[in-house]
C-alpha positions as CSV (number, residue, x, y, z in Angstrom):
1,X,1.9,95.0,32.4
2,X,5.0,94.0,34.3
3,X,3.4,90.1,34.6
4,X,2.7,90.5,30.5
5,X,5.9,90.9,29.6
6,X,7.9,88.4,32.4
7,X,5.7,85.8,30.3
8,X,7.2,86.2,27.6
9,X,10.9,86.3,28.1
10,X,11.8,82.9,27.1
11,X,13.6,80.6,29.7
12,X,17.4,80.5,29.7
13,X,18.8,77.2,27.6
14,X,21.7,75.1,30.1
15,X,24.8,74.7,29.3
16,X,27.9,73.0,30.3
17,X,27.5,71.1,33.1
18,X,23.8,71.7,33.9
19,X,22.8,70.8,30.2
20,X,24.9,67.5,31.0
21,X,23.6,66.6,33.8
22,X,19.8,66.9,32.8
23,X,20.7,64.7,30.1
24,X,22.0,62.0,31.8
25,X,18.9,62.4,34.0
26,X,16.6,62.0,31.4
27,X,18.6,59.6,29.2
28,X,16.2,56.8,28.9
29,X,19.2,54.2,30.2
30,X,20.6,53.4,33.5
31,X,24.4,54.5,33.9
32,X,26.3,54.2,36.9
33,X,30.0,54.6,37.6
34,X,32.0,52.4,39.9
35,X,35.2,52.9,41.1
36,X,38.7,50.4,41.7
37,X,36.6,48.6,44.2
38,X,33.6,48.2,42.6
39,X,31.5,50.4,44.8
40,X,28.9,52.7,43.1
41,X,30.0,56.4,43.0
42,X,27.2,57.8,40.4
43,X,24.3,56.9,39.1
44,X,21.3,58.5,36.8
45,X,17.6,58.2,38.5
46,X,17.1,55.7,35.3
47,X,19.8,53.5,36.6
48,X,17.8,53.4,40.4
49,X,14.3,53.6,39.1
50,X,15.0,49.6,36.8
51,X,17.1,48.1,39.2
52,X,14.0,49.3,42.2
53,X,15.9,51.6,44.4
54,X,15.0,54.5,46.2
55,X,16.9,57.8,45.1
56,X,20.2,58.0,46.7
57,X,20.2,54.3,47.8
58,X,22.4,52.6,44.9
59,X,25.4,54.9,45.5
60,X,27.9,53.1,47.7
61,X,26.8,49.5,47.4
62,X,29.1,47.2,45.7
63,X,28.0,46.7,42.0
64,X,29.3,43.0,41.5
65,X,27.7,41.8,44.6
66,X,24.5,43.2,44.8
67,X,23.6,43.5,40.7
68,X,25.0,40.1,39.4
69,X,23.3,36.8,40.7
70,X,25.3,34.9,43.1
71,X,27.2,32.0,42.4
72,X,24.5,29.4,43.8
73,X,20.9,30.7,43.0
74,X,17.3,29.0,42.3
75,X,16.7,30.9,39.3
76,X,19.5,28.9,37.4
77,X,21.2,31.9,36.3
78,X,25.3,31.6,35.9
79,X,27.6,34.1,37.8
80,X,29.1,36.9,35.5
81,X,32.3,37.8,35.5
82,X,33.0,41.1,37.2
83,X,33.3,44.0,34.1
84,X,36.2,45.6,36.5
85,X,37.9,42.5,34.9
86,X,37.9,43.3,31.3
87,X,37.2,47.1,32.2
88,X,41.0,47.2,33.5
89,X,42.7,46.3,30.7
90,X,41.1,49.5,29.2
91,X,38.9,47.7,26.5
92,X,35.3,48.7,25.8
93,X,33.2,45.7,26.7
94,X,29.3,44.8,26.0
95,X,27.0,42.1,26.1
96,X,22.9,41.5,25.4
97,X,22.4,38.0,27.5
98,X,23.2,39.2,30.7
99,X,21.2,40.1,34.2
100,X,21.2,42.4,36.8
101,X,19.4,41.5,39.7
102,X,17.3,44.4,41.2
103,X,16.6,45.3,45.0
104,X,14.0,42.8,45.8
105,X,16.6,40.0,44.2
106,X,14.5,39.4,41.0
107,X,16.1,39.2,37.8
108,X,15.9,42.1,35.3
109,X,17.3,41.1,31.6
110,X,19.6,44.0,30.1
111,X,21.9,44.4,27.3
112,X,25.0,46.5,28.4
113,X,28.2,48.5,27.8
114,X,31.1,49.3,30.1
115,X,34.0,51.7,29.5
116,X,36.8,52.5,31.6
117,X,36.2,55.3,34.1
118,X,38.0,58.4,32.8
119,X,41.1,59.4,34.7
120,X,39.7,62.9,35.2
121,X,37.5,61.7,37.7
122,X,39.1,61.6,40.3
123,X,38.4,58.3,41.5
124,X,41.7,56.2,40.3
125,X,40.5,53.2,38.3
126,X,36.7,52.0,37.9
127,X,34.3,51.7,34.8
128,X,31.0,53.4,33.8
129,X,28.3,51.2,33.0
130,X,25.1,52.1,30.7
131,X,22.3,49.6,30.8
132,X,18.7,48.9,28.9
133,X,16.0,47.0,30.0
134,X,16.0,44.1,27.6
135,X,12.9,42.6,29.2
136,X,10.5,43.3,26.2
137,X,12.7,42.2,23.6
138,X,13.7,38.6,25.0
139,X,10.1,38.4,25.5
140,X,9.8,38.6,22.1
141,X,12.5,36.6,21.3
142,X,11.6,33.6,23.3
143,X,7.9,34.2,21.6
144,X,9.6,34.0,18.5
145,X,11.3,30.9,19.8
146,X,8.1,29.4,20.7
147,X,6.4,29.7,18.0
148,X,8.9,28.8,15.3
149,X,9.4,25.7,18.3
150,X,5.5,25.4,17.9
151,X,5.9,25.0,14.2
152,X,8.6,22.7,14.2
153,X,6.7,20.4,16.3
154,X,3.9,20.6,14.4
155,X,5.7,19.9,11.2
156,X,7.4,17.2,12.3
157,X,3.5,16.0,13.3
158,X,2.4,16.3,9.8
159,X,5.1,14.1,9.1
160,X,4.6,12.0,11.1
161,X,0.8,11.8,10.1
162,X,1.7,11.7,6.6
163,X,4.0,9.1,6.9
164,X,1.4,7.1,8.8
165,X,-1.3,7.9,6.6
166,X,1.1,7.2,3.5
167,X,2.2,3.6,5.6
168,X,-1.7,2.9,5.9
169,X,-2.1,3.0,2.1
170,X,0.6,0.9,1.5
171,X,-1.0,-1.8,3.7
172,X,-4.9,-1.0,1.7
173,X,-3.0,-1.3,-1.5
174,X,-1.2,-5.0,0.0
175,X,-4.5,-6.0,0.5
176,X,-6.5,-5.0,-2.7
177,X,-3.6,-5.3,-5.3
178,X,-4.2,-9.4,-5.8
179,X,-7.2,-11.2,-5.0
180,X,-5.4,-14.0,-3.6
181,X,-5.9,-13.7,-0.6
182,X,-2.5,-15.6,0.9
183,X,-0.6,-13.5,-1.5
184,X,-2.2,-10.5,-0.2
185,X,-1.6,-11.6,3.5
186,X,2.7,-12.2,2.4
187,X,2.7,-8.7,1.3
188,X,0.7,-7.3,4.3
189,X,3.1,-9.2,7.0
190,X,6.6,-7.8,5.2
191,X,5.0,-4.1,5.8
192,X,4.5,-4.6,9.1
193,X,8.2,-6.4,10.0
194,X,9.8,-3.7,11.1
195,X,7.4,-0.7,10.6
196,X,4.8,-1.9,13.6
197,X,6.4,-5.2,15.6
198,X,9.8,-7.2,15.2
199,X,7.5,-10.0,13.9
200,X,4.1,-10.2,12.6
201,X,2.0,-13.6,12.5
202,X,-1.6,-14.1,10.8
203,X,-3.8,-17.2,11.3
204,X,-6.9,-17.3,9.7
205,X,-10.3,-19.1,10.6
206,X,-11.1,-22.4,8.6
207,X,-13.9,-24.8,9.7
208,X,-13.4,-23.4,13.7
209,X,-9.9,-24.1,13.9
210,X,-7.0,-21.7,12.9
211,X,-4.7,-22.0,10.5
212,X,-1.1,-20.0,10.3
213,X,-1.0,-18.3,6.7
214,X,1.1,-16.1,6.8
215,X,4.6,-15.1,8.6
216,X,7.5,-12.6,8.9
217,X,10.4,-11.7,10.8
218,X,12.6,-9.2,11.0
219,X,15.7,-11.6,11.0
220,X,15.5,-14.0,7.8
221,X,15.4,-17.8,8.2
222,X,14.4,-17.5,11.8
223,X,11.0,-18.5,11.4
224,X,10.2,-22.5,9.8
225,X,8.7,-23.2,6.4
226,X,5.9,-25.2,5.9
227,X,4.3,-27.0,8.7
228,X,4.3,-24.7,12.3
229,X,2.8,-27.6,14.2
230,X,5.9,-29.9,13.7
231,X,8.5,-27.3,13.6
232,X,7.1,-24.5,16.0
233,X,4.8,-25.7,18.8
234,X,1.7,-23.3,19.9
235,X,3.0,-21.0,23.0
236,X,0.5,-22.1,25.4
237,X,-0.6,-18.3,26.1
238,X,-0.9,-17.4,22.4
239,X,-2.6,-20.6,21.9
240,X,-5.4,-19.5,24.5
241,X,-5.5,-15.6,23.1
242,X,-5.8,-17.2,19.5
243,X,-9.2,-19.2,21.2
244,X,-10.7,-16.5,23.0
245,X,-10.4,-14.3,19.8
246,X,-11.9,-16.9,18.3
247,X,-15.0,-16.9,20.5
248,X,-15.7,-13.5,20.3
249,X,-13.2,-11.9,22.4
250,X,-11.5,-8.1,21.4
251,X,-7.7,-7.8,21.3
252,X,-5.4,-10.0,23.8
253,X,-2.2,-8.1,25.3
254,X,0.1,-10.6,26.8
255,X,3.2,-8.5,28.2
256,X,6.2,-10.9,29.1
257,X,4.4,-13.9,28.1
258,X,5.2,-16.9,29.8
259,X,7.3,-19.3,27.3
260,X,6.8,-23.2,26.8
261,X,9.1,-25.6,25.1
262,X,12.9,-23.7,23.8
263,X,11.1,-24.0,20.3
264,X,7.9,-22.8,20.4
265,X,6.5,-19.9,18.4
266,X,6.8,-16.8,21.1
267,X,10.4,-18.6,22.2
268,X,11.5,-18.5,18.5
269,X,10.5,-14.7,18.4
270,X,12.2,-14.0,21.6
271,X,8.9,-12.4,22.3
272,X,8.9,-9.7,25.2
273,X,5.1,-8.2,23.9
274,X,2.2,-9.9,22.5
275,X,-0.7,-8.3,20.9
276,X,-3.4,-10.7,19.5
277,X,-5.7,-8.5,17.4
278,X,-9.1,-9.7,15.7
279,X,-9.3,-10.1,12.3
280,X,-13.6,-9.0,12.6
281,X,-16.1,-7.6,10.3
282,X,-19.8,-7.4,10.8
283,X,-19.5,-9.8,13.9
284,X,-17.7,-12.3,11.9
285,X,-14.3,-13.7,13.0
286,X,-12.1,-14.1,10.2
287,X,-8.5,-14.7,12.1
288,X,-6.2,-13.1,14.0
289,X,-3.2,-10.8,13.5
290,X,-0.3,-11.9,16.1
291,X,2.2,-8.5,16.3
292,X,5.7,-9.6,18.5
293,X,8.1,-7.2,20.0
294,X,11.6,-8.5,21.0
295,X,13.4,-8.2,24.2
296,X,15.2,-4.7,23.7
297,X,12.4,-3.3,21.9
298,X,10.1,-1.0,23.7
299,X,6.6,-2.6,24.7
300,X,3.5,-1.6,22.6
301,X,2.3,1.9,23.8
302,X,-1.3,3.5,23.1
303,X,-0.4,4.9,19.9
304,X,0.4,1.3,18.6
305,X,-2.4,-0.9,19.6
306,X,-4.7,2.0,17.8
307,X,-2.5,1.4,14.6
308,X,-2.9,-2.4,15.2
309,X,-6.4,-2.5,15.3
310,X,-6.4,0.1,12.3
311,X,-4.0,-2.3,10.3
312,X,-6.6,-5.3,11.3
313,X,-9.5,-3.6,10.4
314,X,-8.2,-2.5,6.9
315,X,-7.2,-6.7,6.5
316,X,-10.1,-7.8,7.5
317,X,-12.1,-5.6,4.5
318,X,-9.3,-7.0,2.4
319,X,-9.6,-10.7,3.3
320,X,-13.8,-10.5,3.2
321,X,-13.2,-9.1,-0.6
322,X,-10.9,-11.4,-1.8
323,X,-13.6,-13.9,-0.4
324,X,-16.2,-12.6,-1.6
325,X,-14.5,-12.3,-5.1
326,X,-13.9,-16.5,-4.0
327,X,-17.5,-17.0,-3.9
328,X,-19.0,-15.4,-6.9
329,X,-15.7,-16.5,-9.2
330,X,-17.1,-20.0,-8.0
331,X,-20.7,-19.4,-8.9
332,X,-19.9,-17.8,-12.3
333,X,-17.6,-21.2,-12.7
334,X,-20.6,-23.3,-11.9
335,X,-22.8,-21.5,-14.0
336,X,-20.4,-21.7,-17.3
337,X,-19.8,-25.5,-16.5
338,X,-23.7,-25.8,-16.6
339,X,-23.9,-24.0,-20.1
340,X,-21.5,-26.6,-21.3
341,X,-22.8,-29.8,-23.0
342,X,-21.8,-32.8,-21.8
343,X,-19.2,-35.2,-24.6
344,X,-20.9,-37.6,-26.3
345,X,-19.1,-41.6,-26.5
346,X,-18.4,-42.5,-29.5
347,X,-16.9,-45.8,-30.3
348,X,-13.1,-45.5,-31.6
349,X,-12.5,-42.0,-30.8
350,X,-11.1,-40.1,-28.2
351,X,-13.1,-36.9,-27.1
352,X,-11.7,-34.4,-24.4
353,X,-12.7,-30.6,-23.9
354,X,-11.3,-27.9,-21.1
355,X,-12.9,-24.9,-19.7
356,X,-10.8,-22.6,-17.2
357,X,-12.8,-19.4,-16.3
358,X,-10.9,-16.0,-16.0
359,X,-9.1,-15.9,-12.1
360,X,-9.4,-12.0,-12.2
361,X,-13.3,-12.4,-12.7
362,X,-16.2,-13.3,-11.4
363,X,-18.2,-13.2,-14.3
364,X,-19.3,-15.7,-16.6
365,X,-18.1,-15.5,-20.6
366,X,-19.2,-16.1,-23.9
367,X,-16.9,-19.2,-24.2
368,X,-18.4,-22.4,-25.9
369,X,-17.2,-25.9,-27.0
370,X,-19.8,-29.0,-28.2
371,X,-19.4,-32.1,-29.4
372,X,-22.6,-34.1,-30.8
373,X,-23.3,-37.1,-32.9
374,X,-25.9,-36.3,-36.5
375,X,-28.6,-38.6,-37.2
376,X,-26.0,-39.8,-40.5
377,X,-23.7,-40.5,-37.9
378,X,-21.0,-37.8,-38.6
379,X,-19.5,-35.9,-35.4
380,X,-19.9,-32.0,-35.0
381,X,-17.3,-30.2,-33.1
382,X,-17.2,-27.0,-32.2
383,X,-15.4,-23.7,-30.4
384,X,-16.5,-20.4,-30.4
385,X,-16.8,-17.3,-28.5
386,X,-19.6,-14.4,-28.1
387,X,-18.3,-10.9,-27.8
388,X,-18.5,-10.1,-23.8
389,X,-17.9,-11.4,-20.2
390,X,-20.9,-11.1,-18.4
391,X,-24.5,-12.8,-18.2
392,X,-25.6,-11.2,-21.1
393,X,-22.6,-13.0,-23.1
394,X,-23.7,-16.4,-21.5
395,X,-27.1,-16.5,-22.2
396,X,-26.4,-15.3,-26.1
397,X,-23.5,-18.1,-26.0
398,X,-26.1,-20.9,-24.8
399,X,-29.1,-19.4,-27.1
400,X,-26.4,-19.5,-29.9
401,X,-24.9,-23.0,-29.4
402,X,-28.4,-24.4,-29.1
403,X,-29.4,-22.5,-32.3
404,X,-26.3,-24.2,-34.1
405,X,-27.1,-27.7,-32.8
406,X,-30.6,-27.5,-34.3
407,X,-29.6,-26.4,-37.7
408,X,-26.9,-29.1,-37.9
409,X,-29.3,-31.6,-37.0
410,X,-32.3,-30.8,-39.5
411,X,-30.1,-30.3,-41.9
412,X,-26.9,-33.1,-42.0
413,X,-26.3,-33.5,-45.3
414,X,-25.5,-29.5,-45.4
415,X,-21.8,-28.5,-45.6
416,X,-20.4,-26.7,-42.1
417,X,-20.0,-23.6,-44.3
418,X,-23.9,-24.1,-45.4
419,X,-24.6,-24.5,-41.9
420,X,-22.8,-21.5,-40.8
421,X,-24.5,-18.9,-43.3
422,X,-28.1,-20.2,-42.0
423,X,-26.6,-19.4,-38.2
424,X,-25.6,-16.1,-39.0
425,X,-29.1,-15.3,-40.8
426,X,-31.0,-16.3,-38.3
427,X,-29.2,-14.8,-35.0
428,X,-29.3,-11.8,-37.0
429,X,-33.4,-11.9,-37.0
430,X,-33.3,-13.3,-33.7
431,X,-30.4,-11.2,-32.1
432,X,-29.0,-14.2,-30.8
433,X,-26.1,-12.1,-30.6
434,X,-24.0,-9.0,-31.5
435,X,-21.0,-10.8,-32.9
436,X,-19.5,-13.9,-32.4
437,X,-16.7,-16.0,-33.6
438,X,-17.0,-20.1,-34.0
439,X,-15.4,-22.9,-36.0
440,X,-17.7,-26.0,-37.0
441,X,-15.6,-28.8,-37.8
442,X,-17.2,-32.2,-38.8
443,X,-15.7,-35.6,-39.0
444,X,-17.0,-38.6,-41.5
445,X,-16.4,-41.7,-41.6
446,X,-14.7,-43.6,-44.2
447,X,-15.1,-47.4,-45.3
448,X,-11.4,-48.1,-44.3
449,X,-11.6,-47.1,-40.9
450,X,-10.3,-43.5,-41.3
451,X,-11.9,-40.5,-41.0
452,X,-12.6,-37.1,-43.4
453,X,-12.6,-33.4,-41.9
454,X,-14.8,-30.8,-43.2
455,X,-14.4,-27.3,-41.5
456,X,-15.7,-23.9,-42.1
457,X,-14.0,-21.3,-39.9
458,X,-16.3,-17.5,-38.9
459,X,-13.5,-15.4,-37.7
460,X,-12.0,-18.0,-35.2
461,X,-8.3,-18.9,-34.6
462,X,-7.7,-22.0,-36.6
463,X,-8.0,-25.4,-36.1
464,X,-4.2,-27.3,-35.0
465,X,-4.0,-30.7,-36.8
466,X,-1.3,-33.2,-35.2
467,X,-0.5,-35.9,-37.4
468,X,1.2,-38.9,-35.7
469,X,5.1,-38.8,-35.8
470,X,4.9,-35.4,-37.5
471,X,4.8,-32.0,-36.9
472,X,1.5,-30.2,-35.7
473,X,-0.2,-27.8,-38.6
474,X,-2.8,-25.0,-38.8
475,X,-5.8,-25.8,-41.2
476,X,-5.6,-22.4,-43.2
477,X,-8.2,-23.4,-45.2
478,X,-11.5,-21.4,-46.1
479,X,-11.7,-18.4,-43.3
480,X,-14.6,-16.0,-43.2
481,X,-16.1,-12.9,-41.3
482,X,-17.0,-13.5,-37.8
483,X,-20.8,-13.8,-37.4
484,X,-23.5,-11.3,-37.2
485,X,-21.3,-8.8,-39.5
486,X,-22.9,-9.9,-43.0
487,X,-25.2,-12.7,-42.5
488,X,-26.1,-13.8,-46.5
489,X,-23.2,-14.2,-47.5
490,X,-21.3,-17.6,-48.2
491,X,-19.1,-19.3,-45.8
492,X,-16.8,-21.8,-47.5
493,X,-16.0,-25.2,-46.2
494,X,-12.8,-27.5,-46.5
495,X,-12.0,-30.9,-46.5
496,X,-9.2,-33.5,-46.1
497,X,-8.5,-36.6,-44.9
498,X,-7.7,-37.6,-41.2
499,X,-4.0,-39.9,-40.9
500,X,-4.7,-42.9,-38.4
501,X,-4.1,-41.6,-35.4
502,X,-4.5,-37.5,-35.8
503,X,-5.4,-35.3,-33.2
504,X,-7.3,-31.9,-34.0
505,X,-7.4,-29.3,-31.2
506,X,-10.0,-26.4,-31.4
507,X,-9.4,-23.7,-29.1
508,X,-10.5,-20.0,-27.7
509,X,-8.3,-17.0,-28.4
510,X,-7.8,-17.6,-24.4
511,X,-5.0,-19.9,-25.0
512,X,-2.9,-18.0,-27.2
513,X,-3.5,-14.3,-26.8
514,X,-2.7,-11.8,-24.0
515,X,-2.1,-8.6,-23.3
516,X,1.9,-9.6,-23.0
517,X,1.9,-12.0,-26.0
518,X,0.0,-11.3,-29.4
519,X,-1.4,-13.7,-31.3
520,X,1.2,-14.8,-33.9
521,X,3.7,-15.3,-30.7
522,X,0.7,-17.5,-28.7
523,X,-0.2,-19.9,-32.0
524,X,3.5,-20.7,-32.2
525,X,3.9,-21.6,-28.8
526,X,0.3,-23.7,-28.8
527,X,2.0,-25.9,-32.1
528,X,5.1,-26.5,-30.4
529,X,3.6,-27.4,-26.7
530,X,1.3,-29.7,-29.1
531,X,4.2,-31.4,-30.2
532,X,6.0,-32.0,-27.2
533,X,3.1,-33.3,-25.4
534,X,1.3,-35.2,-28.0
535,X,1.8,-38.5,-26.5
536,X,-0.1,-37.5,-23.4
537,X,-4.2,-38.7,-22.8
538,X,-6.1,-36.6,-24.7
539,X,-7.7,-35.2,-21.2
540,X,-4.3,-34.5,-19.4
541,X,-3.3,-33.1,-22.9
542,X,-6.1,-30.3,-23.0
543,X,-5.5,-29.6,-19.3
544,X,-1.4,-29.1,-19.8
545,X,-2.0,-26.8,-22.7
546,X,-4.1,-24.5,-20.9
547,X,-1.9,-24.3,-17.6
548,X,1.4,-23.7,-19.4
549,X,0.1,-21.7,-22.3
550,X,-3.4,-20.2,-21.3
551,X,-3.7,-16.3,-20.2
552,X,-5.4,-16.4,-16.8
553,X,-7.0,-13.1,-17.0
554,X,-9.3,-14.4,-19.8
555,X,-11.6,-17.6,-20.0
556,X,-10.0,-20.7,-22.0
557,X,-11.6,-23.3,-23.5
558,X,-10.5,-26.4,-25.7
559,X,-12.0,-29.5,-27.6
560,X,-10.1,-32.0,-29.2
561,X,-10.5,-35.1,-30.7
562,X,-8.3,-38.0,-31.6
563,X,-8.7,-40.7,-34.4
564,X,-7.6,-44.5,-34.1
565,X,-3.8,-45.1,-34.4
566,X,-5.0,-47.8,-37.4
């Protein structure tokens, strides 16, 4: 009974001193009181169990020399200054970035507060010092640091590979923009200068030998104008890296290459680093790209001969399109010539015609002229254009022109206009054609030595009639629909007499229409070329008109024809 009842008498709650001192057993912080010398007088268990001594064995050392690092350490930590210091001048003093350093001389991270020891003590001056163990939290702190370190590196990465990436594009868009393919090349080498090398250099492959095409620097007017070989001698080195490319060989790094002559190429450059990249695809050595680095630039590293051969690759697509582009603008060229007729001679007049195919294309067009003698004796001319720019438009164009010399010849003693209406009848039975415009223009002549002109006009720009010593007309005579819109009905024809010495010009919308110029704006610059170059050959005439005035986006084609002076 008596055990029964002692269990449940509740324990007597501390007080005073007693409640005090189990709390600063238990406080969850180190404390520890120093006196005027710094020695340790008290401490809490907390205070002994961070900083790893034994119970009882912090009292009595000296605080500043055994807790704070010592002026020369391998740790790098900095000396602190001694809290007695600041503690003296009775100020309240804390701090989160500093150490103590614990018995076995390791380093344990606290943030702090000191206060003057109270006068009560009975210990003269000192200061009492609670600590935490701040371990934890700059752990997460430097984490925090890492990671937001982490993500500024790899930010500035991104960058990095987006400006690269962004650069790289830049240098596609050089190379596919024109289909020249030295215009493309004179873009290509200002990208590089400064972006990759102080100077950039490409020489391509022509007939086994190279060729310099292209050039940049990043100082202007150091490098020479037009010909290298007399103003800038081969480098010896370069020279052989340019060969062994050449023959197969993969890229050529000539560190500190050895210079020639004061005025050679890599002496001009001040070069300090030489790459000599291929300019490759499929096996096939198309040139070389030369990239130059200046003494007091750094040398090529890893990082750039990658880009280089990236940047040499992406040229070397660029330079096989815009060849490619060469070969079939060439065979589409060939082709349209082919569909062309040949001029007939005819006694006492001048004949010329002029076909220019589209630059920007490698297709062959709908673009016609002809020229041909009737069994009367009369000469048909003619200029005219099926809708389209491809094959299809070609071989309608060639069925149509043949179509329009047949009827013209059975038939001579028909009026163009007559002619015309039968030609639009029959391609629509035939589908010669979808549309097409053409003006047939026929010249007779007269007892006196002159000539007559009958036209008939299907949706064609008109004919330009230079009279000699005057101005140069349009014949707005009869115009109809272009062909294959109504095919019975009647196309008109016009007459009137050729002056001695006239020159008519028949041409394709080519010449005075573009997507900068419309058409009003192009058929008043054609009269007053024709006028300021009508005492040229007829020939050199045609081709003048179409290099100053022609669209070079679109086919052009002209026929003219000039009658005796008297």
């Amino acid at each position: 009974m008596e055990n029964d009842l002692d269990k449940d008498v509740p324990a007597v709650p501390l007080a005073g001193e007693a409640l005090m001192s189990t709390l600063f057993d238990a406080a969850g912080a180190g404390v520890y009181a120093v006196d005027a010398h710094g020695t340790v007088i008290a401490c809490n268990p907390w205070a002994e169990t961070l900083l790893g001594y034994a119970p009882g064995t912090l009292i009595g050392i000296n605080a500043h020399a055994a807790l704070n690092p010592r002026t020369v350490n391998s740790d790098g930590l900095r000396e602190q200054r001694p809290i007695l210091t600041d503690v003296a001048q009775g100020k309240r003093i804390s701090g989160d970035r500093a150490v103590l350093m614990r018995a076995d001389d390791t380093a344990l991270p606290v943030w702090w507060s000191a206060v003057p020891l109270p006068p009560e003590a009975g210990h003269g001056a000192g200061a009492v010092v609670v600590f935490h163990d701040a371990s934890a939290q700059r752990e997460r702190a430097e984490r925090r640091a890492d990671r937001y370190a982490h993500s500024e590196t790899m930010r500035e990465q991104a960058e990095y590979d987006l400006a690269e990436i962004t650069w790289l594009s830049e240098i596609t868009l050089a190379m596919v923009s024109t289909l020249d393919a030295r215009q493309a090349l004179e873009r290509l080498v200002r990208q590089l200068v400064p972006r990759l090398a102080d100077s950039a250099l490409i020489d391509l492959v022509e007939g086994g030998a190279a060729r310099r095409t292209a050039w940049a620097h990043h100082v202007p007017g150091v490098l020479p104008e037009g010909d290298w070989n007399a103003r800038a001698p081969e480098n010896p080195a370069h020279g052989a890296a340019l060969a062994r490319i050449r023959q197969g060989a993969a890229m050529q790094h000539l560190p500190a290459p050895a210079t020639g002559p004061a005025s050679d190429v890599l002496s001009l450059l001040d070069a300090e680093d030489v790459l000599v990249v291929p300019l490759r695809l499929r096996a096939t050595t198309l040139g070389a790209l030369t990239l130059v680095r200046a003494t007091g630039s750094p040398p090529f590293n890893e990082s750039d001969r990658l880009l280089a051969e990236e940047v040499a690759r992406r040229t070397a697509l660029g330079l096989d399109n815009s060849r490619l582009h060469a070969a079939q603008a060439d065979i589409a060229a060939t082709l349209q010539r082919a569909l062309l007729t040949d001029l007939p001679d005819v006694s006492g007049l001048e004949l010329a015609a002029h076909y220019q195919s589209a630059q920007q294309a490698a297709e062959v067009g709908g673009d016609w002229y002809d020229a041909f003698v009737l069994p009367d004796g009369d000469i048909a001319l003619v200029i005219g254009d099926v809708t389209g720019h491809d094959i299809k438009a070609a071989s309608r164009m060639s069925e149509l022109r043949n179509m329009l010399r047949a009827l013209s010849v059975d038939r001579p003693e028909e009026e163009p206009g007559q002619i015309l209406r039968r030609l639009d009848t029959a391609q629509a039975l035939l589908s010669l054609a979808d549309s097409a415009t053409v003006v047939l223009a026929r010249l007779h002549p007269q007892d006196d030595g002159t000539w007559e002109l009958s036209w008939s006009v299907a949706g064609h720009p008109p004919p330009l009639l230079l009279a000699t010593d005057q101005s140069s007309t349009y014949l707005e005579g009869p115009h109809a629909m272009l062909l294959g819109l109504r095919p019975t009905r009647e196309r008109p024809t016009a007459r009137r007499p050729l002056p001695p010495g006239s020159t008519l010009v028949l041409y394709t919308d080519g010449l005075v229409e573009s997507r900068t110029q419309n058409l009003d704006t192009g058929m008043t610059r054609l009269r007053q070329h024709l006028d300021t170059h009508q005492g040229l050959p007829l020939q050199q005439l045609c081709a003048q008109l179409a290099a100053e005035l022609g669209d070079t986006r679109d086919d052009i084609t002209l026929i003219a024809i000039r009658t005796p002076a008297s």
